[in-house]
Structure formats: C-alpha cells, structure tokens
C-alpha positions in Angstrom: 87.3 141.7 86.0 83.5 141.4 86.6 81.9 143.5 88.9 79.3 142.9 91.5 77.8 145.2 94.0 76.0 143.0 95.6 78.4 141.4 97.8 77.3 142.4 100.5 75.0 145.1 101.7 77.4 147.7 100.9 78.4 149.5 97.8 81.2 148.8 95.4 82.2 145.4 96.8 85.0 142.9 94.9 83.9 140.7 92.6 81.1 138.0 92.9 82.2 134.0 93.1 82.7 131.8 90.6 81.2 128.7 91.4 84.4 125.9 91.0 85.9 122.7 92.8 88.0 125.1 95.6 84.2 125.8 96.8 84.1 129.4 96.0 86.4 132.1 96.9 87.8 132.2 100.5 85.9 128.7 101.2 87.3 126.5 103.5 86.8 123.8 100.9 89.7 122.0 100.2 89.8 118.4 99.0 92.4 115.9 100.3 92.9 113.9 96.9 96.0 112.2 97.2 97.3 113.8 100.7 97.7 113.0 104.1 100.7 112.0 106.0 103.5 111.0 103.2 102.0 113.7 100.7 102.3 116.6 103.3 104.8 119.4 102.5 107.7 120.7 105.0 106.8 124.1 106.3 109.6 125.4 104.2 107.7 124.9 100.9 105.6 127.1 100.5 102.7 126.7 97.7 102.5 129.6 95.1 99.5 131.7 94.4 97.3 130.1 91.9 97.3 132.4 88.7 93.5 133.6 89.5 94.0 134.9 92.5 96.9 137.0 91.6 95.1 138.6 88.8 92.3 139.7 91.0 94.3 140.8 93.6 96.1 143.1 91.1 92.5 144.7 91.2 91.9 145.4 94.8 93.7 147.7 97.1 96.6 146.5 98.5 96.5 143.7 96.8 100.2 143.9 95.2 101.1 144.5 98.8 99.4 141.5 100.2 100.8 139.2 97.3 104.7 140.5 98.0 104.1 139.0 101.7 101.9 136.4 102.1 104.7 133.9 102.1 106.0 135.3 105.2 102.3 135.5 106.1 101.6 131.5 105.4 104.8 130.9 107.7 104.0 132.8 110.6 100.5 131.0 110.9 101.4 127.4 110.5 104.4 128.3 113.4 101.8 129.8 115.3 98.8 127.4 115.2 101.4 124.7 115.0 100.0 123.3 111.3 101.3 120.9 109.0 100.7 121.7 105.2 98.6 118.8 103.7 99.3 119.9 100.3 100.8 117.8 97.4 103.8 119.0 96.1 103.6 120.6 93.2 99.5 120.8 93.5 98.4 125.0 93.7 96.6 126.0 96.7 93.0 126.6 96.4 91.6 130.4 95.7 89.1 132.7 94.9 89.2 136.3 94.1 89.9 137.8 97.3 91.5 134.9 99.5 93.8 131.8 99.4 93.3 128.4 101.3 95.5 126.0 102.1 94.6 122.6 103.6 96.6 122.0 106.5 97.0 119.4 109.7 97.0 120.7 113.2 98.8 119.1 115.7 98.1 120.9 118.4 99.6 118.2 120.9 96.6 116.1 120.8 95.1 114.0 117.9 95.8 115.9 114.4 92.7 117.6 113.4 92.2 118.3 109.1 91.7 122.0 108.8 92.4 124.7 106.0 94.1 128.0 106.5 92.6 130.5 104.9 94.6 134.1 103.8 92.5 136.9 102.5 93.5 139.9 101.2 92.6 142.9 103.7 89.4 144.3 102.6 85.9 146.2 104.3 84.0 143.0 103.3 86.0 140.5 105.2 86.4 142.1 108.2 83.3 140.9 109.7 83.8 137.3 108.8 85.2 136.0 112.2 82.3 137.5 113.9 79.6 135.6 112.3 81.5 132.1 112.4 82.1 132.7 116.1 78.4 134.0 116.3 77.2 130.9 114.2 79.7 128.7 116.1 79.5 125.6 113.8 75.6 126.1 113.2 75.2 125.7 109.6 78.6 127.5 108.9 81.9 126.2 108.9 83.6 125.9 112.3 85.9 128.6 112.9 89.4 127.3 115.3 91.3 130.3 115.3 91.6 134.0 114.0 94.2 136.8 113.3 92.0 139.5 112.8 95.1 141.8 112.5 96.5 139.6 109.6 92.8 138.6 108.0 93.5 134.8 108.7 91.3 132.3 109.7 92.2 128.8 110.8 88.4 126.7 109.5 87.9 122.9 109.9 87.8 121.0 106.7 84.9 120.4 104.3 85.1 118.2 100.8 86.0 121.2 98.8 86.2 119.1 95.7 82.3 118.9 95.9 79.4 121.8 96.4 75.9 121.8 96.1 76.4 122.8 92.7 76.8 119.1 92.3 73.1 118.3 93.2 70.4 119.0 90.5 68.5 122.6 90.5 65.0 121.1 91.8 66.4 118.9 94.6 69.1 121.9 95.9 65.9 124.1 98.0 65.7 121.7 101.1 69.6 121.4 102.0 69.5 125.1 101.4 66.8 126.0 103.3 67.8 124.0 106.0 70.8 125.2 106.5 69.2 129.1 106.2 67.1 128.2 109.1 70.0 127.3 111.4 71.9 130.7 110.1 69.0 132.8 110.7 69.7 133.6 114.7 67.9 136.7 116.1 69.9 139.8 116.2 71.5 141.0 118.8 73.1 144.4 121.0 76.4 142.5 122.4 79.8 143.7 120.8 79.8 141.5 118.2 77.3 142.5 116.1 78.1 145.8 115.9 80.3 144.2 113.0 78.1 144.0 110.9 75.9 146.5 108.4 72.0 146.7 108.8 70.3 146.1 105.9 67.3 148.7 106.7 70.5 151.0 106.5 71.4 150.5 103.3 68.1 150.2 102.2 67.5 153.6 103.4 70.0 155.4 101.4 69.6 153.2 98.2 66.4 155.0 97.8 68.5 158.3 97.0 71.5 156.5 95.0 69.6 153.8 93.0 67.2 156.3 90.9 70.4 159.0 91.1 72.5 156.0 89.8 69.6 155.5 87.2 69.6 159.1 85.4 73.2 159.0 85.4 73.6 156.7 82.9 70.5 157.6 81.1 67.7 155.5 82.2 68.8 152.0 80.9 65.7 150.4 81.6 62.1 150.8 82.1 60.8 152.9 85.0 58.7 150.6 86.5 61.6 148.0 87.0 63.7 150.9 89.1 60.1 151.8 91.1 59.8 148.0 92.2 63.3 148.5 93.7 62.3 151.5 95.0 59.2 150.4 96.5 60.9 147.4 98.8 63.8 149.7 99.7 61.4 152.3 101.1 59.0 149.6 102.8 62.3 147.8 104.6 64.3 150.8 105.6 64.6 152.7 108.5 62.0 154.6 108.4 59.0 151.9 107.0 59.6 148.7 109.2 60.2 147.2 112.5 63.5 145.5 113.2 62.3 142.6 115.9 62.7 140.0 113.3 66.2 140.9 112.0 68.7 138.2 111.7 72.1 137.5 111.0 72.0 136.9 107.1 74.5 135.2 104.8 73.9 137.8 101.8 76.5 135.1 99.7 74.6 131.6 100.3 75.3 130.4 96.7 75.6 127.0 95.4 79.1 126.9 95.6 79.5 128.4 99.2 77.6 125.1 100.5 80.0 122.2 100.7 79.5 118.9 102.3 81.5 116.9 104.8 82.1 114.0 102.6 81.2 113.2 98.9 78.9 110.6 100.5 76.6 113.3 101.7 76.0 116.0 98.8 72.7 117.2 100.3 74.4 117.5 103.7 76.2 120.8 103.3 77.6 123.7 105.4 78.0 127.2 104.8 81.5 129.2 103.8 82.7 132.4 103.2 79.5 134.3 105.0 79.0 138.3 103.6 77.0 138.9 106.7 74.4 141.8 107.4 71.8 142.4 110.0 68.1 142.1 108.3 65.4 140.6 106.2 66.4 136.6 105.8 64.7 136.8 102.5 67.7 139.1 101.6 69.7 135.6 101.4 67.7 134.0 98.3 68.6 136.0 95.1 72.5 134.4 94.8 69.9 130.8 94.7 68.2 132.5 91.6 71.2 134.4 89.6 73.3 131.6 89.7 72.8 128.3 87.1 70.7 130.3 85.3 71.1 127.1 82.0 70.0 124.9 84.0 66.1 126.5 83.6 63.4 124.6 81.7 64.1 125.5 78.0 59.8 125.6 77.5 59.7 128.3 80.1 63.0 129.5 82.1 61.2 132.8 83.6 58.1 130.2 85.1 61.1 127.7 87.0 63.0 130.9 88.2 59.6 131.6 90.4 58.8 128.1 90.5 62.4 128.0 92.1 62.5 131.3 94.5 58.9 129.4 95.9 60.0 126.3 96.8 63.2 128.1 98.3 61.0 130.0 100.1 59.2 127.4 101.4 62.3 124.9 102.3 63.6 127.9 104.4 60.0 128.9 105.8 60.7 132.9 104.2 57.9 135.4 102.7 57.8 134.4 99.0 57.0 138.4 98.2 59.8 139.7 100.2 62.5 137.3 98.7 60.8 138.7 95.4 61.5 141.9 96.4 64.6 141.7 97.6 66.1 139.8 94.2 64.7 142.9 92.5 66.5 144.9 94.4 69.8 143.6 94.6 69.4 142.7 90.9 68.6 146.5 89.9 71.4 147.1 92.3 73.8 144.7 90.1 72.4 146.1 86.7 73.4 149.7 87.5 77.2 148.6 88.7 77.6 146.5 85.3 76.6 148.8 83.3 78.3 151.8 84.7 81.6 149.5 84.0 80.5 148.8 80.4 79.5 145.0 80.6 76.8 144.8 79.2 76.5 141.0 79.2 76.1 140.7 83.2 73.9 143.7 83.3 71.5 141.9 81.0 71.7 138.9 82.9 70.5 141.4 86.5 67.8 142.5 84.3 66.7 139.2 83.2 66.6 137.6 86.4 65.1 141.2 88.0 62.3 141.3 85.9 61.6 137.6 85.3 61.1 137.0 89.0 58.5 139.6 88.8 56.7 137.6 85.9 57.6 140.9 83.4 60.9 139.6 81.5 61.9 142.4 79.7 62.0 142.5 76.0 64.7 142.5 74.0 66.8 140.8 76.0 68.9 137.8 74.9 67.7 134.4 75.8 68.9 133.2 78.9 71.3 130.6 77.5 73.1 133.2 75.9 73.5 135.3 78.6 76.8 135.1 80.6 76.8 132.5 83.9 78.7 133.6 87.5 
C-alpha cells in the first residue's frame, strides 16, 4: 500500500485518501440512495467491512485486532446513542483506509436526526479528531454529536457522501475551498484542548535535521537545491525563526474529496471531514489542493495552471502565496523521501513534480504529468 508522510505534521503516518463517492476515508459522507425508513436494517445485521478497508487495516497496528471486534464495537454504539442503521441490506458500509462509516438514524426520543457512525481503527493520527470538531463546532467542519474517545468513535451528522468537491471543475473549486479555510482558521489557543494537537514550528524544527539526513541516506535522489528550498521554509517557520501569534488550527487533509456538500443541489456549498489537525501556518493547508487531480492541468502548460491554481487558492482563502509555495515544497520533499525509501518510485516522481513545478523549476527527466500516478 501507498505511503504518505504527510498526513499530518508527524512522521510515518497511514496512507493518504483516495478521492471516491464514500467522501474520503473516515468521512462522514454517506449517501442515502435508496434508504430511509423501510430500507433500514435491524440492529442485529450487522454490515461487513468493505474489502478496502480490511486490506489496509491488515497494514496498521492493531489493525487485525480492531477488525476481529468491530462488530461488537458497531453494537455497542448504536445501543448506546440509541441509532437505527440506515443501511440497505446487502449494500457495504462506506470506508477508507483507516476507518468505517455507517449511516445511521438517531432517535434520541425526539425527531430522528440522519447521522453516520464513524469506526476508526486506533491510531496517533486520529486521536485528536474529536478535539478539532468540538473546537470547530460545526464551523466549516462536520458537526460532531457524540464521541468515544476510548473506543475511537464518533457519532457526525450527515453530508451527501455520494458527491465531493471533486465533482466541481479544477478552476471553479478555490472559492468554496477558501471559504471554508477561512472559517477553519480560528486563532490558537492555551485551553486543554489544544494541547491535542502537534505544532507545526515543531516539526518544522526537527525536519531540518531528518529531511537532509533522510536525503544522504538514500543517496541524494534529487538535486540539492530542491532539498535547500525545503530546508529554507522549515528553518524560517520553526521554533527558533518565527513568531507564533498568528497560528491556527489547520486541517493539513483539506482535499477535494474531504469537502462534501449537504445536498447534491449545492456542490459548491461544502463542509469539511476527516480533519488531520496541527497548530500553525494556514498556508500549511494548500498542497493536498495542488497534489491531487493533477490530469486535470492544461495539457499546453500543466506546471503554469499548478501556480496559476495555488494563486487563486491563495487568494480565495486570503493566505501568503509564497508561504503556501513553501510549504507544498516542503511537504512534497517530505512525501518524495517516504516514497522512495519504500521503493515507489511512481508517487515519488509525482512529489517531485508537483515540488519543483510549483517553484517554476520542473525537474527534468521526469515523466509527463499524465503519466504519473493520481491519489
């Protein structure tokens, strides 16, 4: 399975998502096609895990573990948040690679309320998810209703998983994502909860010791000057080189797919899942916007509309064009070095090309960016 470090701001992470009609992995997505109150299932039947998720779980620690009681798992919630499933019979539950979501009903003793049910497998990176939905509290991201931290189970009101912004075309997709970046982007704070969540001046601290370490290791696998413009951001925006009094709550995962809309009515009107959150540089939250769709570029000149692109999502989201430049360097040098380290060669040529054409230096010898593997 495909690698990606950059996750979230720490190292090593699972895998990145694959944008598809669940709306990414652990989204709270789900469509209702063909359910609601004849179609729903008796708490006794129980959906099975769809076949992706159980081959990525065999991946991840624990995972075999999790997958041998998630059943019981499934039960225990719907008793305890007093759910309906509002899942055809015979139709899979939705999935990505780390998390399973149902769509359910709660009844709750009042009027039934559409919401999903969403089981991940216990892992560093979702530990922190409650925090920022209850930080965010329906502000851009999806509304969280109930958690069991313990248990890694959220309870998330209903979005039309069957539709993303995936689904709008490249050059009309920076103002409903900057928009909704603006609402996510709320000052940091010193109250309990954020001490969730990683600081990205952190990271970005020791990545000036592990990147170029990372680099020699495996024998210098591309130009200098690619791994110095890494360098150069992560020693401006650490510890040591910044000021932190514009830090925000970032959603390092704001992808196409992890912006999904109410109703298929409304495309452009989306709201963020599945948040990777760290504490830092907003600008940190465009280069999933830039790696992803990579096709769909202008065939006359695909390394012009990537910048073309990262400017106008810039300017939708009111960023620093430079920084968000910087920071896509970064994270794609970041990516280049886990890919290749695990011998796929494909991805790690796609982090390159995306690294250095953002910069206006595509790299030579590289394959053209049709040909080079899609997320």
């Amino acid at each position: 399975m495909a690698r990606h470090a950059d996750r979230a701001a720490g190292d090593q992470q699972p895998g990145p998502p694959v944008p598809d009609a669940a709306g990414g992995p652990g989204g709270s997505g789900t469509g209702r096609s063909g359910t609601g109150g004849s179609g729903r299932s008796a708490p006794d039947v129980l959906p099975d895990l769809p076949p992706r998720l159980v081959r990525s779980a065999r991946t991840i620690d624990g995972g075999a573990r999790w997958m041998r009681g998630w059943h019981g798992l499934l039960a225990d919630r719907l008793r305890a948040w007093d759910l309906d499933l509002d899942l055809q019979p015979g139709r899979p539950a939705w999935s990505g690679q780390c998390a399973v979501v149902v769509p359910v009903v709660q009844r709750g003793g009042g009027e039934p309320e559409d919401a999903v049910l969403k089981l991940t497998i216990p892992h560093d990176e979702a530990r922190s998810e409650p925090d920022a939905l209850d930080l965010w509290n329906g502000n851009g991201a999806v509304r969280l209703l109930a958690a069991s931290r313990p248990d890694y189970a959220l309870l998330l009101a209903r979005l039309d998983g069957d539709h993303s912004l995936h689904d709008v075309p490249l050059d009309e997709t920076a103002g409903p994502w900057g928009r909704v970046l603006r609402r996510l982007s709320i000052p940091a704070g010193d109250s309990a909860p954020w001490a969730a969540f990683p600081h990205l001046a952190s990271d970005a601290e020791r990545w000036t010791d592990t990147l170029p370490a990372r680099w020699h290791e495996l024998d210098e696998p591309f130009p200098r000057w690619l791994m110095e413009a890494a360098l150069e951001v992560c020693q401006s925006r650490g510890i040591v080189g910044r000021r932190s009094d514009h830090d925000v709550l970032v959603h390092s995962d704001l992808h196409y797919a992890n912006l999904l809309p109410s109703s298929p009515t409304q495309l452009r009107d989306v709201t963020a899942i599945d948040p990777k959150p760290v504490i830092g540089d907003a600008e940190y939250a465009v280069a999933p916007m830039l790696w992803n769709r990579l096709p769909e570029l202008d065939a006359a000149d695909p390394p012009g509309h990537l910048r073309a692109h990262c400017a106008a999502l810039c300017a939708a989201a009111g960023l620093d064009a430079g920084l968000a430049v910087g920071w896509t360097v970064v994270r794609e040098v970041r990516n280049a070095l886990s890919y290749i380290g695990h011998g796929q060669t494909g991805d790690a040529q796609r982090s390159l090309w995306v690294a250095s054409s953002v910069l206006g230096k595509t790299l030579d010898g590289l394959p053209p960016v049709r040909e080079l593997p899609t997320l």
